[in-house]
N, C-alpha and C positions, 0 to 999 in steps of 0.2 A: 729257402731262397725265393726271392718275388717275381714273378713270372712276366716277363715284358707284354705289353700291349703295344701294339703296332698299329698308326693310321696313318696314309695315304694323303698325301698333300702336294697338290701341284700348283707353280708359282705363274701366277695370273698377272698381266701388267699394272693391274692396283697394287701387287705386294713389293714392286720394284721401284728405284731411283732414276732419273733418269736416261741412265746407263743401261738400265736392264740390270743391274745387280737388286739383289733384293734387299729393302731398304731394312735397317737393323731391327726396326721395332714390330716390324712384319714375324717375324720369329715370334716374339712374342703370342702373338696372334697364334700361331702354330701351335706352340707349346701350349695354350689352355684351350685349343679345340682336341687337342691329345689329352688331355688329366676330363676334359668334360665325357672325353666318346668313353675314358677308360671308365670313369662313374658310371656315367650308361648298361657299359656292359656288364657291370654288377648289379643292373638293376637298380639303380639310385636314381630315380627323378628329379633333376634339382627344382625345377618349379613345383612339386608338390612338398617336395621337403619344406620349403619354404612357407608354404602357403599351408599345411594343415599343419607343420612342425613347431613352424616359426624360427627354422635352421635355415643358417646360408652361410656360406663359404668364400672367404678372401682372401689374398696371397699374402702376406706378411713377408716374407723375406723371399731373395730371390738371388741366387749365384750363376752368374751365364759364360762362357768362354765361344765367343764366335770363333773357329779354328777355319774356315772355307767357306767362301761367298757361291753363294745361289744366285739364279740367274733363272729369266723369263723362261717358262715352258720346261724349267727343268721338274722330274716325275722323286718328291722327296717323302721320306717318313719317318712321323714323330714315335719314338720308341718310350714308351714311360712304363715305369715302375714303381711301385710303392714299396719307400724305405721303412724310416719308424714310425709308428703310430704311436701319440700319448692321449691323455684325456682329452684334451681340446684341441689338440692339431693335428698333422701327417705331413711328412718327406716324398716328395716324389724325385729320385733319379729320373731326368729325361735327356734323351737324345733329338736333332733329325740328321738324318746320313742321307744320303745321295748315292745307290747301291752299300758299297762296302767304306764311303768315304766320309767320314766325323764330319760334320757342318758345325753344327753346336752341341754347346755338351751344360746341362744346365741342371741344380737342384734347387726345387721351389719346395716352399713349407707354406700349406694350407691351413688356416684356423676355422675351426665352426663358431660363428658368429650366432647368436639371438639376433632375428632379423629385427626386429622393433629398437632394442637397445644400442646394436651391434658392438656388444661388450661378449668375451668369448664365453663359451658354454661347452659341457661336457657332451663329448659325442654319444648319442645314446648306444646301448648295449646291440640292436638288430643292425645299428650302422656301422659298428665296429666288427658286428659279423660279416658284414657283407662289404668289407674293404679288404678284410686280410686275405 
């Protein structure tokens, strides 16, 4: 079972509407500094991947359910998970809640791209170790 990663995200008046709700695509924003911190902590550099690999990563598909709107200075966090891994892609379940309260509930599928071509490529064997 995939072990959640947890980051910390507070909604600054750049991520709202005029209202102070936050605006839809601000979420987004959330959800790939959650999938980037969660590579991180496995130790995945994406700018070196990129740069001595010639690997890089894009969202290909993407399922979102906004259930509860955020608002200015509220204290949120992105909860991600890593579903299935195949040769050239990965699933992540994510969340962000508001304490104990669903905001969105979203699964994105990551491809490893060839940064030159960006036609998909097989995720090497040490990266596949260090995602599961």
């Amino acid at each position: 079972m995939a072990v959640d990663f947890e980051w910390p995200v507070r909604v600054y008046w750049e991520d709202t509407d005029a209202g102070g709700i936050v605006y839809h695509a601000s979420y987004l924003r959330f959800l790939e500094r959650g999938r980037s911190e969660w590579l991180r902590s496995r130790g995945v550099d994406q700018f070196a991947l990129r740069e001595r690999e010639r690997l890089q990563f894009a969202v290909v598909d993407m399922q979102i359910e906004w259930r509860r709107a955020a608002r200015f200075d509220d204290e949120l966090v992105v909860v991600t998970a890593l579903g299935e891994a195949r040769g050239a892609s990965f699933d992540f379940a994510q969340r962000i809640v508001r304490g104990a309260e669903l905001i969105v509930a979203a699964r994105v599928r990551a491809a490893a791209l060839d940064a030159g071509t960006l036609k998909p490529r097989r995720l090497p064997l040490h990266l596949t170790q260090r995602l599961a």
